[in-house]
N, C-alpha and C positions, 0 to 999 in steps of 0.2 A: 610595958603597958600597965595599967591602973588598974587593981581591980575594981570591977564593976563598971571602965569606962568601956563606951564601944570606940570601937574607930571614929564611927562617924562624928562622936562628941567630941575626941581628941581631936577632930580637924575642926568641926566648927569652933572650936576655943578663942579665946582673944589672944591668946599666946599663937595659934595658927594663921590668924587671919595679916600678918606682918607678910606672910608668905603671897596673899592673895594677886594678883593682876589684877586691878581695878581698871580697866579700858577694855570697851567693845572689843570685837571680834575683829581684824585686820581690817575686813573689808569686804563686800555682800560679793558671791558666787557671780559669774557674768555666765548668762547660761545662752546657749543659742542652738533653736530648734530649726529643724529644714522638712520641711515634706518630702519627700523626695519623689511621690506623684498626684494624681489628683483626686484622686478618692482622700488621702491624707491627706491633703490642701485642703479640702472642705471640709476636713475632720476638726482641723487645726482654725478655722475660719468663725467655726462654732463657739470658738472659747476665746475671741479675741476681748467682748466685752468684761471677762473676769480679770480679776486684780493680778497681776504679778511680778516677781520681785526683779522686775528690771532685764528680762528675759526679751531677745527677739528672736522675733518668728519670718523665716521667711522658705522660700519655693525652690527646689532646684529646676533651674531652665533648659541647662544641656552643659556641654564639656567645650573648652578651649583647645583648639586643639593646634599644635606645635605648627603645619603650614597643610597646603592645601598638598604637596607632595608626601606630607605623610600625616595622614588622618586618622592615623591608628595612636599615635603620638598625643596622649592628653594631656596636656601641661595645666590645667585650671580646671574650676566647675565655675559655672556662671549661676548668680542666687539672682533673685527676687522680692525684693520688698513686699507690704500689701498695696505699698503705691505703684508698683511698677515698675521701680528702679530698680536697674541692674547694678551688679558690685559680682565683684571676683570674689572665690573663696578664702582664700590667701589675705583681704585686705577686711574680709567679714571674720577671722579667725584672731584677729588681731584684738590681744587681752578677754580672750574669752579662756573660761576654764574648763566648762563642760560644754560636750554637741550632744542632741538628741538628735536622730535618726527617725523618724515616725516613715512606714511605708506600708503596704497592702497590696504589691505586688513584688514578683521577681524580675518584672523590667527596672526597677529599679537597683539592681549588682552593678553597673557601673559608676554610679552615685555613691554609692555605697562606699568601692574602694577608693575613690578620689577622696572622696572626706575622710576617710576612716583614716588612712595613709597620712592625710594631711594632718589629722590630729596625733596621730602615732609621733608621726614628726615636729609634733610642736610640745608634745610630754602630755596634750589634750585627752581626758577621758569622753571615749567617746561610746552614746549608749544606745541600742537600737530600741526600737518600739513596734513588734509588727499589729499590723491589725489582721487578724486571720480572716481569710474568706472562708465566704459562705460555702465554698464545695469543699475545703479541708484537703484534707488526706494529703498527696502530692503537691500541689499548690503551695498549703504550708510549708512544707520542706521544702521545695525549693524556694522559697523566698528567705527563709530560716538559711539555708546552707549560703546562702548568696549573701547574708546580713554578718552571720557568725567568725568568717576571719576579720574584720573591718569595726569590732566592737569589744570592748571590755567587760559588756552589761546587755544580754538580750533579753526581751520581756515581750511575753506573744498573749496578748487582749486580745478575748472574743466581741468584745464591743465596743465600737466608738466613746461610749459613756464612761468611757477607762481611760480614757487618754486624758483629759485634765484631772483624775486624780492619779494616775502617774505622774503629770508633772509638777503638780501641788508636793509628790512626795520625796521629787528630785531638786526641791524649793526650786523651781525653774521664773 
């Protein structure tokens, strides 16, 4: 190295910039958020009018389940549009790179593991969101211990008013 140069001069140099990558970024994040009940459906309903980067939002409805002989057997999760349309999760996961998870309860663990599982399985980071209730203490943890095998990333908001700058921060 030179004296007196720093690095960072020695990289901005015209001798360095032969090295540069002059082309955008691959290709923008496909990001897809689920509520997984309905306190976080109306959480997520609130911030549909804001800008974002090519993100959908949609509802978990309930599980697919393998036959009517064995109903313990969940083979699907079935989503929801804000239209109403239904889509499997399997065909909603298709070229997506990140899931977010938003919930506020612990009926929601079986949602939880069908996505989470699904995204494991597709190499998908998948990230929780809880929104803590108002009585805390247990509640929290258990919807915490129900979210935590089934996520790469968990993040527990005391306020709804968190949730779109969580997702602003996950460029969603």
């Amino acid at each position: 190295m030179q004296a007196g140069r720093s690095e960072s001069a020695i990289m901005a140099s015209a001798e360095q910039a032969r090295f540069r990558i002059n082309r955008p970024n691959s290709r923008p994040r496909v990001t897809c958020v689920i509520a997984l009940d309905e306190r976080s459906a109306r959480a997520l309903s609130t911030l549909k009018g804001r800008s974002w980067n090519g993100a959908q939002f949609l509802r978990y409805a309930g599980a697919r389940r393998a036959s009517e002989q064995l109903p313990s057997l969940r083979i699907d999760a079935i989503l929801e549009n804000e239209a109403g349309d239904r889509l499997n999760l399997m065909k909603a996961l298709t070229g997506v790179d990140s899931v977010i998870m938003l919930t506020a309860g612990d009926a929601a663990a079986e949602a939880a593991e069908m996505i989470g599982n699904a995204c494991a399985a597709r190499g998908i980071a998948a990230t929780g969101l809880v929104l803590a209730p108002a009585a805390g203490g247990d509640a929290l943890s258990r919807i915490v211990a129900a979210m935590r095998p089934h996520t790469t990333m968990l993040v527990v908001s005391s306020g709804e008013d968190y949730v779109g700058e969580m997702l602003s921060a996950l460029r969603a």
